[in-house]
N, C-alpha and C positions, 0 to 999 in steps of 0.2 A: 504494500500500500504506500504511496506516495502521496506527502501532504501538498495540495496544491495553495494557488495564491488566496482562494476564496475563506478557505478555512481559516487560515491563516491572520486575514482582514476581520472574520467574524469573531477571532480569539481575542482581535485590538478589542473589537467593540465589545467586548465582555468584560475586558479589563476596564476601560474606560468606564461602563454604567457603573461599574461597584467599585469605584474610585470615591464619589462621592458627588457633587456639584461642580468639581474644580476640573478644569482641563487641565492633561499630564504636556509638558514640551516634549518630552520623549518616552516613548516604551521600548524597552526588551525584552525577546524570549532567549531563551539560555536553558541547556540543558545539563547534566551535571558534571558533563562531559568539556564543559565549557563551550561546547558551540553553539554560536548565534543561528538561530532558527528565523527568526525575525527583528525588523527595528521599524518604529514607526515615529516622525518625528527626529530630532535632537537627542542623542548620546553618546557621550566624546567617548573619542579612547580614553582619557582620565579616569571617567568613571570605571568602565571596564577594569582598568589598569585597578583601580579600589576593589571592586568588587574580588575580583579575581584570588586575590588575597585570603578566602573566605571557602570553605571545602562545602559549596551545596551538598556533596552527599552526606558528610557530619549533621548533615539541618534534618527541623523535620517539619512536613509539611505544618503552616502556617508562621514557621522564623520568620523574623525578619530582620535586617542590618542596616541601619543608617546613617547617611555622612551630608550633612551641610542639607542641599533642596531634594537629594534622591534618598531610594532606599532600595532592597533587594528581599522579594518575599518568596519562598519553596512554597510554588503551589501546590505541584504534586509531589509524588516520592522522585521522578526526576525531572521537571522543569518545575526553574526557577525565576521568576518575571524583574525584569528592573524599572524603577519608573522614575522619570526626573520630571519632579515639579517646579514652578516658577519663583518659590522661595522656602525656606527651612519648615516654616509652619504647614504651611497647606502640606509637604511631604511628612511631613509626622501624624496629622488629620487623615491624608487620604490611605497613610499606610493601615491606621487603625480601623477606617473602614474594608477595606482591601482585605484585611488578617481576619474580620468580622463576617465576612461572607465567601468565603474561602471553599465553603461549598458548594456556592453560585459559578464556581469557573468549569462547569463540567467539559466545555468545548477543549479545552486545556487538556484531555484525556487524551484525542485526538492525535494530538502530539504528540502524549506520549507511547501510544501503541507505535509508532514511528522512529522514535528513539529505540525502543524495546527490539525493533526489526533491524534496523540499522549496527544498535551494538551488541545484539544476542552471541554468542558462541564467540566474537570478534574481537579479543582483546587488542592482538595484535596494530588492527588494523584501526583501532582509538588512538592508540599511540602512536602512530605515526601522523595520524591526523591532528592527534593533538600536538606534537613536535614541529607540523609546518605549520598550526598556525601562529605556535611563539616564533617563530622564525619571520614570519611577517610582522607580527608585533616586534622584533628585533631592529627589524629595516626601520619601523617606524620612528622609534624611540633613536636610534642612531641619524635619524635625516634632523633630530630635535636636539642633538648632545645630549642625551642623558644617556652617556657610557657606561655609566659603571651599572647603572638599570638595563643594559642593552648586555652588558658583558655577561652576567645571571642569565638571562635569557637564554642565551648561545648556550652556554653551560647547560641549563634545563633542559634547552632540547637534547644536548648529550645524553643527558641522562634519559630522558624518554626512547631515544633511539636505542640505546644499551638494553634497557628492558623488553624493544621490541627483536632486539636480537640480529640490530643493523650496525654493526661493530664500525664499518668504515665510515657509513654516515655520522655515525657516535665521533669519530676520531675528527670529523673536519671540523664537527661543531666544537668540540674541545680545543684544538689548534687555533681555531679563530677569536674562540673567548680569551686564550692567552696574548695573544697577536694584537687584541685590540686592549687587552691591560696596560702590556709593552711600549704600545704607540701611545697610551693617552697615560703615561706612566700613574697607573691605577693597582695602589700596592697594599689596598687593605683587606678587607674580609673576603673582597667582591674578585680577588686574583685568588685566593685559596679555594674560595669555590670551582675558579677554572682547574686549580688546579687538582684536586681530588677529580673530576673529571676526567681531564688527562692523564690521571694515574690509572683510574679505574679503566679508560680506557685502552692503558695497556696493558691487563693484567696487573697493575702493580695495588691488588686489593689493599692490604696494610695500610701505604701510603693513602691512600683514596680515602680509605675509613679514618686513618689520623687527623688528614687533612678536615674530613667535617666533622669531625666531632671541636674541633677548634673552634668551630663556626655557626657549628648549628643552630644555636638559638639564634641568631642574627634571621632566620629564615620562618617562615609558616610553616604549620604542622601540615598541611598539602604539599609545599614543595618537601617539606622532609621525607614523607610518605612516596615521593616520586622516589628520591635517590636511594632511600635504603631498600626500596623495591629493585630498581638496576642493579646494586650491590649485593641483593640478595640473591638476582636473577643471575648474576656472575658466577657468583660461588656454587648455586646447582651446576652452572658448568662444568666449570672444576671440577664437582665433586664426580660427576658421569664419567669428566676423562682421566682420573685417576683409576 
């Protein structure tokens, strides 16, 4: 089943009625998977860039998280809606009604049978999709200088790519988060993370685990959850080919 565009417009307008009386400047659907399903309206990469930070599969359906005029609510068990309003109050207002009728989103199911088809049996193939699209979030944040935001990035996809079991694609994104420390001589948390990356990347687990455990709380328990997943996906390597 393939969700087309009508559905999709009928999900805005559901969200929209159970917002409350105020018009939202932007909506997003978001799956837990982190990909955008939809956007309707105004929502920066900033916001994303906030949200993101935040493990929707930890949430459970009716959480909500808010920063300044948006907020981000787990409608179902996996899509999660973002809404930016026109100023702090109305987004605290409409979140409340939002979290209050949360059983009013039925169209919202829609989606998620779509999701459910999409990422069934297919671990693999999240991970790599979730790996390009911090890669393009990469490009973005580096066209803005924010390096050492951009340098993480590279690095994470590393590590996404290592757990999907694409060692060479692992290795360039590792090389390039070092490459770009180098160049924008970037030598605090944010180069240890490249480089456990690049250790991990070449076998050299010890190092790799040394390196973050240095570091780790500087990070989200999501991006934690990514690397000690590739680290752990390593070491069943190992363990097979011993």
């Amino acid at each position: 089943m393939v969700i087309d565009r009508f559905t999709i417009d009928q999900i805005f307008e559901t969200i929209e009625k159970n917002l409350g009386s105020w018009k939202a400047q932007g909506i997003a659907l978001l799956d837990v998977n982190l990909k955008v399903w939809g956007i309707k309206g105004e929502v920066s990469e900033d916001v994303f860039r906030f949200y993101e930070k935040f493990s929707l599969y930890d949430m459970h359906p009716g959480d909500t998280i808010s920063n300044n005029n948006t907020f981000m609510i787990k409608a179902t068990e996996k899509i999660g809606v973002i809404v930016v309003m026109k100023d702090t109050h109305l987004a605290m207002l409409s979140a409340i009604n939002l979290k209050g009728r949360i059983n009013a989103l039925s169209d919202l199911y829609h989606l998620e049978k779509n999701v459910e088809i999409e990422t069934s049996g297919d671990a693999e193939k999240y991970l790599v999709n979730a790996g390009l699209l911090f890669e393009k979030d990469a490009e973005i944040l580096l066209k803005q200088g924010a390096y050492e935001t951009s340098a993480d990035l590279i690095a994470l996809v590393g590590f996404y790519y290592l757990s999907a079991g694409m060692l060479e694609k692992a290795k360039k994104q590792a090389q390039k988060a070092l490459e770009l420390c180098e160049e924008k001589e970037i030598t605090n948390h944010h180069r240890t993370f490249a480089l456990s990356c690049y250790e991990a990347c070449n076998n050299e687990l010890k190092k790799a685990e040394q390196y973050w455990k240095q570091i780790q709380n500087k990070y989200s328990e999501r991006e934690g959850n990514i690397v000690n997943n590739a680290l752990k996906e390593l070491k069943k390597i190992n363990s097979f080919k011993n």
